[in-house]
C-alpha positions in Angstrom: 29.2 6.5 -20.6 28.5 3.3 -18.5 31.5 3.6 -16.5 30.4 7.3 -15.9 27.2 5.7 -14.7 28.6 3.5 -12.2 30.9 5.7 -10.8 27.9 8.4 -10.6 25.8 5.2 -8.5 28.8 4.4 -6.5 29.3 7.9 -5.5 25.1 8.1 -4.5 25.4 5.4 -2.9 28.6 6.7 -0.6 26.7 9.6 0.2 23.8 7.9 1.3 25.8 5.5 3.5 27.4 8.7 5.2 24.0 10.3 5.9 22.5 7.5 7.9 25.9 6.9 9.7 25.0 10.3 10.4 22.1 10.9 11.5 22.1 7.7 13.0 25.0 8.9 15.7 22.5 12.0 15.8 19.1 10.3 16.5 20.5 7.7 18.9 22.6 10.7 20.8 18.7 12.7 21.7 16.9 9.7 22.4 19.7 9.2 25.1 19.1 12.7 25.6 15.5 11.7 26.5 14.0 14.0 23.7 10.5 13.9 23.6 9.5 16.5 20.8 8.4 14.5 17.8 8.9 17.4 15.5 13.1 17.8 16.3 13.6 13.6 16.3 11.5 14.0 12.8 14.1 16.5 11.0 17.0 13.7 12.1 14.8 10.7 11.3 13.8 11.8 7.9 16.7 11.7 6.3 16.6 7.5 7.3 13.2 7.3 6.1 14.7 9.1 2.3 17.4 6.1 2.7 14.8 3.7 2.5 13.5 4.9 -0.8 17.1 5.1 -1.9 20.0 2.7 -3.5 20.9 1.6 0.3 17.5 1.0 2.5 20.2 1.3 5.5 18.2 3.8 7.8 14.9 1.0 8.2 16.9 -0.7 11.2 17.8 2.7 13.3 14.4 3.9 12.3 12.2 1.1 13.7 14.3 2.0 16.9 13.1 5.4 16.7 9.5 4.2 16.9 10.6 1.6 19.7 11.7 4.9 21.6 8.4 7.0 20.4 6.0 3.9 21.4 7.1 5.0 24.7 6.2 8.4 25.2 3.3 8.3 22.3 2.4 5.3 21.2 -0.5 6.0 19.1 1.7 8.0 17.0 4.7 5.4 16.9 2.1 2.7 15.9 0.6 4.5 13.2 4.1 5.0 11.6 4.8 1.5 11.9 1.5 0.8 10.2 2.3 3.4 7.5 6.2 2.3 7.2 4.8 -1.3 6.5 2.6 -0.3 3.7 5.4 2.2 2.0 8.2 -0.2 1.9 5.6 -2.9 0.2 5.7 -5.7 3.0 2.2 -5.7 3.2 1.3 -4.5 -0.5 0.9 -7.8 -1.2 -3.0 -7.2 -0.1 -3.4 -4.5 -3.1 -2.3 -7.0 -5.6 -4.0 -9.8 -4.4 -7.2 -7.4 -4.5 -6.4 -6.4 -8.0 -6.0 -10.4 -8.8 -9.3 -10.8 -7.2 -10.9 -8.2 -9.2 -9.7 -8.6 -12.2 -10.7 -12.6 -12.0 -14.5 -11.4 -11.5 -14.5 -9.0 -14.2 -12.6 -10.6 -16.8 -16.0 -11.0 -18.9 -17.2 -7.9 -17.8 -17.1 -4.7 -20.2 -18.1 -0.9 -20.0 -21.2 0.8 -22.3 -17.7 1.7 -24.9 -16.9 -1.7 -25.2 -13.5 -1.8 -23.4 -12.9 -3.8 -20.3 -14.3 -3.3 -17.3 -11.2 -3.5 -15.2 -9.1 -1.2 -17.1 -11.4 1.5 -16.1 -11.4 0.5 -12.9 -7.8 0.8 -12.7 -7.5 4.0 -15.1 -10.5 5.6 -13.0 -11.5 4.6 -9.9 -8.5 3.2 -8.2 -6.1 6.6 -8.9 -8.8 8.3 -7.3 -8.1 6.4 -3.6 -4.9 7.1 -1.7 -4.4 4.2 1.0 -3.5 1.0 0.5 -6.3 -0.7 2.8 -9.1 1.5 1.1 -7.7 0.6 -2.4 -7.9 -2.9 -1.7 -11.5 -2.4 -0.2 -12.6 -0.6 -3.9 -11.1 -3.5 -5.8 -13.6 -5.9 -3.1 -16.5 -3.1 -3.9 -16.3 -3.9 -7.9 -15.8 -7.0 -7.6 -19.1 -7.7 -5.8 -20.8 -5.8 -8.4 -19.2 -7.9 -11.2 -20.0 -11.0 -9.6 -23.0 -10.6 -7.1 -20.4 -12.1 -4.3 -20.8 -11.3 -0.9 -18.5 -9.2 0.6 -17.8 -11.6 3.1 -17.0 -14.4 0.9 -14.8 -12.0 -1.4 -12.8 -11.6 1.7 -12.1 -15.2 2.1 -10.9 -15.2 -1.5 -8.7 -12.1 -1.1 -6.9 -13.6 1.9 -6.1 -17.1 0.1 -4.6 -15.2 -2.6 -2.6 -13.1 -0.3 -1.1 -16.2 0.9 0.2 -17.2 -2.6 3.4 -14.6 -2.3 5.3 -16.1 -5.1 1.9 -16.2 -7.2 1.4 -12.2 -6.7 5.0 -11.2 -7.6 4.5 -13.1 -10.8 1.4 -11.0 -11.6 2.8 -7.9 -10.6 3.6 -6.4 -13.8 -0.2 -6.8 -15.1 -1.1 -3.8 -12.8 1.5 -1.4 -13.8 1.8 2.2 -11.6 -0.8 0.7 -9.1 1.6 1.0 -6.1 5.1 0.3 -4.8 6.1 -3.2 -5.5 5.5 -6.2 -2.9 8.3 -7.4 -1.1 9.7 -11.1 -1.3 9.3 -10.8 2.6 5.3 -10.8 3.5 4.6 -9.5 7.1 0.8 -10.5 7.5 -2.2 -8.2 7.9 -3.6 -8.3 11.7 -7.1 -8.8 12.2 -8.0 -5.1 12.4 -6.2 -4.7 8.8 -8.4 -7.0 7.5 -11.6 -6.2 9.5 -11.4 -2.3 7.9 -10.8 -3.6 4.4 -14.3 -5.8 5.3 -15.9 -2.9 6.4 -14.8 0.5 4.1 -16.3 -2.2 1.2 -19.4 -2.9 3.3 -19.6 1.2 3.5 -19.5 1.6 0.0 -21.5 -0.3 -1.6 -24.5 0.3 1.1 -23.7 4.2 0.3 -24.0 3.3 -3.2 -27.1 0.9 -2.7 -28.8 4.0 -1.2 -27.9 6.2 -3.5 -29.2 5.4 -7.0 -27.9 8.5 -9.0 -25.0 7.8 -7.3 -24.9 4.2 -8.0 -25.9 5.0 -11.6 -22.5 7.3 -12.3 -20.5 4.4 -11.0 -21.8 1.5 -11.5 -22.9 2.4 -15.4 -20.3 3.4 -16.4 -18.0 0.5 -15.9 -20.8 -2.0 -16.5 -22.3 -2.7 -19.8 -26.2 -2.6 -19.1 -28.1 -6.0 -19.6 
């Protein structure tokens, strides 16, 4: 059974080699070409990005090329892949566990009006609910300045010293099971902006929810046991 196993990985793991020797030759033969329409260079490039998520990772090299060639022509839309490609593969997911650290830190006394921990419905409710990494690591900022009365600001300054400690977030990982695609061993560092819109989508929040008291209410009570 094991040895069926193997040779079923091996054999995945030819195939996936082939296709991004493949489309490799392909993709490098139109931007040659000069192709410019995004939506042809896509059906070839694809199949590198499916490598990535595979047993391989071979097609990240020819496919940061890709985006050299797009910046070109459309760099708006080559630099927002990059962004996006950064966050998928986890070299910057560091930031969502080092928000989840943060948060869970500030509410580790905290408990909801059942009894059970504040975090955990944080995590089982709330965080689900948000799709993008940045934003995710602004609503772990949001609750944690609710648990704690921190500024946003100086929450901030706490997330990004954590961030630093790369080796102390992949030892933690495992306490925030499903939350995203693991960090990678190799951090690339958030820019400025990055950190800027994590700063202000938790500013947003919790002035939406400061003017907003039946809104604030349906959040805010029901992870927080009332005083």
């Amino acid at each position: 059974m094991d040895q069926d196993l193997y040779r079923n990985i091996e054999e995945l793991l030819r195939l996936e080699k082939e296709n991004v020797k493949t489309s490799t030759i392909l993709l490098q033969s139109m931007m040659d070409s000069g192709v410019k329409n995004i939506d042809q260079l896509d059906r070839v490039a694809d199949r590198l990005l499916d490598s990535m998520h595979g047993l391989s990772g071979d097609g990240e090299d020819m496919y940061h090329k890709y985006l050299d060639y797009m910046s070109k022509f459309n760099p708006k839309e080559a630099n927002e892949r990059r962004d996006d490609l950064e966050y998928d593969l986890g070299y910057k997911t560091h930031v969502l566990y080092a928000a989840a650290i943060l948060c869970k830190k500030e509410l580790e006394k905290c408990f909801s009006p059942n009894g059970g921990q504040s975090f955990q419905v944080v995590m089982n409710d709330y965080i689900p609910k948000v799709f993008e990494i940045k934003k995710k690591a602004a609503s772990f900022i949001f609750f944690a300045h609710y648990a704690s009365g921190r500024s946003v600001e100086d929450l901030m300054k706490m997330l990004r010293t954590i961030t630093e400690e790369t080796e102390y977030i992949l030892e933690r990982v495992d306490e925030f099971e499903d939350l995203m695609c693991f960090p990678r061993e190799i951090y690339h560092p958030l820019r400025e902006d990055e950190w800027q819109f994590i700063q202000i989508v938790a500013d947003h929040n919790i002035k939406l929810c400061n003017e907003r008291p039946k809104l604030k209410e349906d959040v805010i009570n029901k992870i927080f046991e009332r005083s």
